[in-house]
N, C-alpha and C positions, 0 to 999 in steps of 0.2 A: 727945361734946363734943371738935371737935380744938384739941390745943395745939398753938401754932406754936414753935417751933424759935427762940430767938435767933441769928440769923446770927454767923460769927466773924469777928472783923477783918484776921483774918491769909485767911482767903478771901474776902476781899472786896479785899483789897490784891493776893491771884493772881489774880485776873480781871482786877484794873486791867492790870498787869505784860503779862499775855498780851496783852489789848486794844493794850498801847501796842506792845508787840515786835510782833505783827502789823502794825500799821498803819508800824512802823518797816520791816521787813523789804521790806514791798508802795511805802515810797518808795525804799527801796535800791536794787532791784529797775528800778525807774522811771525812777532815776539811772541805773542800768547800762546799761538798754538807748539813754537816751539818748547816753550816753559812749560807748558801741561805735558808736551812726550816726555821732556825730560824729567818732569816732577814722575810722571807712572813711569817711566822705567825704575828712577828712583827707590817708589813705593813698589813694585812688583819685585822686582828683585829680589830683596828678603821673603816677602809673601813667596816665591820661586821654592827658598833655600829653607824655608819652614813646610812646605809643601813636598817639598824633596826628603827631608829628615821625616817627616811623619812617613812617609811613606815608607821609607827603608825601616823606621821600627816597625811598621806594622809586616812587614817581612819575615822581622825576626832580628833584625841585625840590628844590633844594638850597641855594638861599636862604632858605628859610623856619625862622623862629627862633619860639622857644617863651620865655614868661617867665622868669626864675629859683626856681628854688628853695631853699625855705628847710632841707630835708634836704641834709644834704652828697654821701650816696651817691646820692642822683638827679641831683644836681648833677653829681659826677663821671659818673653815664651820660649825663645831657644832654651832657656836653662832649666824651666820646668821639665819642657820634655825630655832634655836630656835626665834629669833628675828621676821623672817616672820611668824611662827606660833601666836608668841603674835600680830603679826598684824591680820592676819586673824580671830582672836577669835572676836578682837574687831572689826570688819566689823559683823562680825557674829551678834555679839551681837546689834550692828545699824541696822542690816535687820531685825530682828526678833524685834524688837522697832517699828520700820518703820512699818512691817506686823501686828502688835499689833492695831498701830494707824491707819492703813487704816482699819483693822477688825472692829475697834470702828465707825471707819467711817461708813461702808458699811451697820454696824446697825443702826446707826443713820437716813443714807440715807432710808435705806427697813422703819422703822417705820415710817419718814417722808412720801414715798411714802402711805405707808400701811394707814395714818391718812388723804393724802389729799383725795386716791383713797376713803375712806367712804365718805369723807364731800361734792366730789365734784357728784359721784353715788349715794347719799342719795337724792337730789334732780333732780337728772337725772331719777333716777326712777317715781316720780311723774309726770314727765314732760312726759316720753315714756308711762306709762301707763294710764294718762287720754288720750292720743294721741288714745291710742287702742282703749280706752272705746268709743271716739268720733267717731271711725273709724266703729264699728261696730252698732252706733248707724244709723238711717233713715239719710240719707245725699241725698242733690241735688246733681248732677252727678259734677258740676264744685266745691262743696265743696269736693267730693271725693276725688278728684282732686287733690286740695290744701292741704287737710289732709294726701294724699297720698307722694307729694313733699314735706311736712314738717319732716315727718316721715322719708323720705330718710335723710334728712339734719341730722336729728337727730342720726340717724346711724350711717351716718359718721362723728359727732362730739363726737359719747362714743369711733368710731375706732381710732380718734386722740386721746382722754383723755388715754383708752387703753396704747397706744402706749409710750405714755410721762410716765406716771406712771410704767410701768414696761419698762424703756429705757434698763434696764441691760438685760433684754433679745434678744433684738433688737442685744447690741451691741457683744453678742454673739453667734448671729444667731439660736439662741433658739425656734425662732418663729415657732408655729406650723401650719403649712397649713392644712385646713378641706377639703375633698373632697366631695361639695353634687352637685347634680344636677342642674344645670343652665343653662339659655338660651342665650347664648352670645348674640343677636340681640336684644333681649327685655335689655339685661343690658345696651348697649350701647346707647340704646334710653332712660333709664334712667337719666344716665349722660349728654345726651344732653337736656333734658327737665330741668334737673336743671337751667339752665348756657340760655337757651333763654330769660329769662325775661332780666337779666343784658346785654346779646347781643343789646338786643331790644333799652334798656337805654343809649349806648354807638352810636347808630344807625350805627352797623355792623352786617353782617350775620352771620348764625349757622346751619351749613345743616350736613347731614348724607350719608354717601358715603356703603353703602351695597349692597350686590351683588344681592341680591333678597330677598323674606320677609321669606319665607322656615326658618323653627324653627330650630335652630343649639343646638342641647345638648350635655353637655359635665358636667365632675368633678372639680370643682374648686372653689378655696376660694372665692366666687362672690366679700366679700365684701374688699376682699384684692384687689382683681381685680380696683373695683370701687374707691377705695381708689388710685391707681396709677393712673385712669384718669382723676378722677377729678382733681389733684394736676394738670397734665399736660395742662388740658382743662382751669383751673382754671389761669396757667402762659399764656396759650395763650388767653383768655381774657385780663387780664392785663396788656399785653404787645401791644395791639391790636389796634389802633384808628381809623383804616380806613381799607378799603375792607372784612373782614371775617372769619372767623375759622371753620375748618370740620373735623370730626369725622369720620371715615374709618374702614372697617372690610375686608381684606382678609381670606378667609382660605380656605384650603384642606382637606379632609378625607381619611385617608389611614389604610386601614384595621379597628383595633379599636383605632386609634389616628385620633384626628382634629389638623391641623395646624395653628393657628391663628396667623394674623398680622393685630393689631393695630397699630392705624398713629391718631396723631393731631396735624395739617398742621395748620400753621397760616399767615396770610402775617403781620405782626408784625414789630417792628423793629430790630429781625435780630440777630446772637451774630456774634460776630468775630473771624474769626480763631482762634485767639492766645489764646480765651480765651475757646473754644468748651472743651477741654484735661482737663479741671479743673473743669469744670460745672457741674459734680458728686461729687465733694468731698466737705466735711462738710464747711459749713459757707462760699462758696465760690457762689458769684454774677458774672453777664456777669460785668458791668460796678461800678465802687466805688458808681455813681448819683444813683444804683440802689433803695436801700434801702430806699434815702430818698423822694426817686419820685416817688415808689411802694410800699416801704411796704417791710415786709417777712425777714425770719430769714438766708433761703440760706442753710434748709435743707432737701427741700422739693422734688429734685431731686436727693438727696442721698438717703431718703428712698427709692424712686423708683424704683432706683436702685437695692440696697438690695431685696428690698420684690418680684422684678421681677427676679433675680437672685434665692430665696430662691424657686420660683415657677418653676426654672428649665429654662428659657427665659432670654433672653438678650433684652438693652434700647439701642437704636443709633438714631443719630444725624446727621441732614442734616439741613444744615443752611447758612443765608448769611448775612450778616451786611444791613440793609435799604432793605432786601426784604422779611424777614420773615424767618419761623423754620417749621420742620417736625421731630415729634419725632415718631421713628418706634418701638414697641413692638414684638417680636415673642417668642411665647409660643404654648408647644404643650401640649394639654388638651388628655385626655384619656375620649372617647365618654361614653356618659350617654346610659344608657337602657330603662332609665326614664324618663319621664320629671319632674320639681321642680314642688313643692307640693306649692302653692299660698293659705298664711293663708288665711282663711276663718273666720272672728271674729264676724261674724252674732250669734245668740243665733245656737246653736246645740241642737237638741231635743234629739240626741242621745247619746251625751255625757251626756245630765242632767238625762236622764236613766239610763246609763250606774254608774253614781257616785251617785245617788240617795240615800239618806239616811245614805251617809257618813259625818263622823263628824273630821273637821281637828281642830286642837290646833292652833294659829298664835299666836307666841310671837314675837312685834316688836312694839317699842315705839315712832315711827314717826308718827304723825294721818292722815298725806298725804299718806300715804304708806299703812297703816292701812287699807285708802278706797280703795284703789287700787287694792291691796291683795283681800278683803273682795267681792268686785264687782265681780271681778275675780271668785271666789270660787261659790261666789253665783248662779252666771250665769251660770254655770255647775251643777245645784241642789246637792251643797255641803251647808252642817251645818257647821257655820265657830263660835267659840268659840275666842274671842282677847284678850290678857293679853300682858301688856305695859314693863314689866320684866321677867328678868331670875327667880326669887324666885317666882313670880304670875305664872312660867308656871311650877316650880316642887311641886306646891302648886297643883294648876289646874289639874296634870294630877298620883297626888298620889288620888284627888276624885273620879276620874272616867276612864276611860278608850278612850280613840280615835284613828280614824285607822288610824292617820298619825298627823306629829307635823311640822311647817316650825318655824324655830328657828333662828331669828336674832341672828348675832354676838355680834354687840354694843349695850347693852342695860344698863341703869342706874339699881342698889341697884345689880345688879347680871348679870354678862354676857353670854351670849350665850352656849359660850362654859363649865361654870362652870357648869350654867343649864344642861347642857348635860350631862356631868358627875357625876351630882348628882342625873339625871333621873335612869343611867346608874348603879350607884352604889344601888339605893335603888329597880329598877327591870331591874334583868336580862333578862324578855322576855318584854320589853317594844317595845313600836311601834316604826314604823321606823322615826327618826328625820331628816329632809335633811334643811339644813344651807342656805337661805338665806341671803346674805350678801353683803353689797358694798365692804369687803374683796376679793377682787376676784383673786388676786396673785394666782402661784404655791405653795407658803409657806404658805397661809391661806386655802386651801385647803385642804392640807398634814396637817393641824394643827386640824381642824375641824374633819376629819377622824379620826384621834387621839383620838381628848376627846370621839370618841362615836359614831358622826353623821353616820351615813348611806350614805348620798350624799351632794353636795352641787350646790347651784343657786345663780347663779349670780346674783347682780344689776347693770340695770333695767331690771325686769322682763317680756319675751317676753309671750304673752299666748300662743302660739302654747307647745315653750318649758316648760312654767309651765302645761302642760295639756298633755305633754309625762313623765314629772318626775311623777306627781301624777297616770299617767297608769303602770308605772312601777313600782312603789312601793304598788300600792295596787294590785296591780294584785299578786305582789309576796307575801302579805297580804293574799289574799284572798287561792293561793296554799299551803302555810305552814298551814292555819287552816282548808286545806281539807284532 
């Protein structure tokens, strides 16, 4: 028989107890975790709406505003960043000011260049092409001579004018290096033939250090080339008073590369260590006395520099204070197949055959220029028709017809280019117009092409190159009407 147990009441009230503190615990519990979502939504939310404004200024938008908040420290970072966005708008807005004014600037500059490059190539042209006219005329072998050394000076005075007038491209390394055919040894005896008369006057030497007379050909910007040594040749003369200065050619052949190393060695007075490490960089002299006891701006071995860089070669320096400088060049040239082509500016019977009974248009309102052009034309038995403006040459060329038009830029009552376009607009098969111009930038080029022109010519004009433009335009004349 089982007897059952009276329950106690005091265990019967700890069950309840437990029962209740469980079931208390499991809504505590329930409380909790809804208090924590609710506390994070709470706290994310603005973290959300700061998260969201950073993000849109970093966009760029910097008008965009977010609500307030009810925490104070979000409040304060809301109003920082809105605060640094109001600053950055107005830096914004000072750059774009700033970019506005140097724009205005840079046009100012290009027209300024663009107006001295005519004024200072309008008479540079006269001056290289009676040089030609004289060169091809009967001369004594010592006047050849001398027509021949003025002619170089003269090249490399448009390479410096060049150079100055378009400095923005310099300082962007823009410079386009040409690759024609050249004889390294015939160049280097150029540059020394320049610089003997002034050696002679200072009574110091000037000699030429080459390895034998054998014709070295190779591709390269001759007159860029010429342009670095003479500058060099040019400091070691006037640096010079006593004992000498030479001119040096090493180089090697390997496969289809020549290795050239230029040197002009001077016994001069010297720079100084401390100062070698600065003697490439702009406006910078060996000594302060320089300037006023030589002359020169101090930035003539910075171009050097660049335009021997730009040709793939390196400029070093070997020098001692009271004993003289040696500036070394190395440059490797890619060997020619050819040798350069030596204008020939005697009459050509064959080119006056050849153009014989062609008739060009010349609009250009300079009467130096005028004869130049005209002689030029003539001398290759070309009919040369000259009108002094832009409306005289779309006047000229709605009477009659000619196989070709050289159309100045700058001309008074009507300009070049308007010319062009009004040729252009009243006949679509008109002949081909190619732009002579002392414009001779990249942007008047590009601008010429524009209105219409066909090609363009530089001034001063060389006759070799005026007598391949006219080959190639009538030639391609003469295939469209075959």
């Amino acid at each position: 028989m089982l007897i059952k147990e009276r329950q106690s009441p005091h265990l019967h009230a700890l069950k309840n107890s437990l029962a209740f503190s469980a079931i208390l615990l499991l809504s505590l519990a329930l409380c909790a975790i809804l208090l924590a979502r609710w506390l994070v939504h709470k706290l994310n939310q603005p973290l959300d709406d700061i998260s969201e404004l950073s993000q849109e200024y970093a966009k760029g938008h910097y008008d965009f505003n977010v609500r307030k908040f009810n925490y104070s420290e979000f409040q304060t970072l809301s109003n920082n960043l809105q605060s640094m966005a109001v600053t950055i708008e107005q830096q914004i807005e000072s750059l774009q000011e700033e970019k506005h004014r140097a724009q205005v600037s840079e046009r100012a500059k290009s027209l300024f260049l663009a107006n001295m490059s005519h004024e200072i190539r309008t008479p540079m042209n006269g001056i290289f092409g009676y040089l030609q006219l004289l060169q091809s005329s009967s001369l004594e072998p010592q006047q050849s001579d001398y027509i021949r050394q003025i002619r170089l000076c003269t090249e490399m005075l448009l390479t410096v004018i060049n150079d100055v007038l378009d400095f923005s491209k310099i300082e962007a390394n823009k410079i386009i290096m040409e690759k024609r055919p050249c004889d390294v040894k015939v160049m280097i005896q150029d540059v020394l033939s320049l610089f003997q008369p002034s050696c002679e006057s200072k009574g110091i030497s000037c000699s030429l250090n080459v390895e034998d007379d054998t014709s070295v050909y190779v591709l390269c910007d001759e007159i860029r080339v010429k342009q670095v040594l003479i500058n060099l040749v040019s400091n070691a003369v006037k640096f010079t008073s006593k004992g000498g200065i030479e001119i040096g050619l090493h180089h090697r052949i390997d496969n289809n590369t020549c290795y050239c190393q230029f040197y002009v060695k001077d016994t001069g007075v010297g720079i100084p260590k401390d100062k070698q490490s600065q003697l490439f960089q702009p406006f910078v002299q060996a000594q302060e006395s320089t300037t006023r006891e030589f002359g020169g701006t101090g930035l003539g071995l910075t171009i050097c520099k660049r335009l021997v860089e730009l040709m793939g070669g390196c400029i070093n320096l070997e020098s001692e204070q009271g004993k003289g400088s040696k500036f070394i060049i190395e440059i490797d040239f890619e060997l020619s197949e050819t040798a350069p082509v030596v204008a020939d500016l005697t009459a050509d019977t064959k080119l006056a055959e050849y153009f014989d009974g062609t008739h060009v248009l010349v609009a250009e309102d300079n009467p130096i220029n005028q004869c130049v052009i005209e002689r030029f034309l003539t001398d290759l038995g070309i009919k040369v028709t000259t009108v002094e403006n832009g409306q005289e040459a779309v006047d000229a060329q709605a009477k009659q017809r000619f196989d070709l038009i050289l159309m100045d830029i700058q001309m008074p009552v009507m300009d070049g280019l308007s010319a062009a376009k009004r040729i252009c607009e009243c006949d679509p098969n008109h002949e081909p117009i190619i732009a002579i111009s002392a414009n001779a930038m990249s942007q008047d080029v590009d601008e010429a092409l524009r209105a219409g022109m066909q090609d363009h010519l530089a001034k001063p004009i060389e006759h070799p190159v005026l007598v391949a433009m006219l080959s190639k335009w009538l030639v391609k004349k003469e295939a469209n009407q075959a």
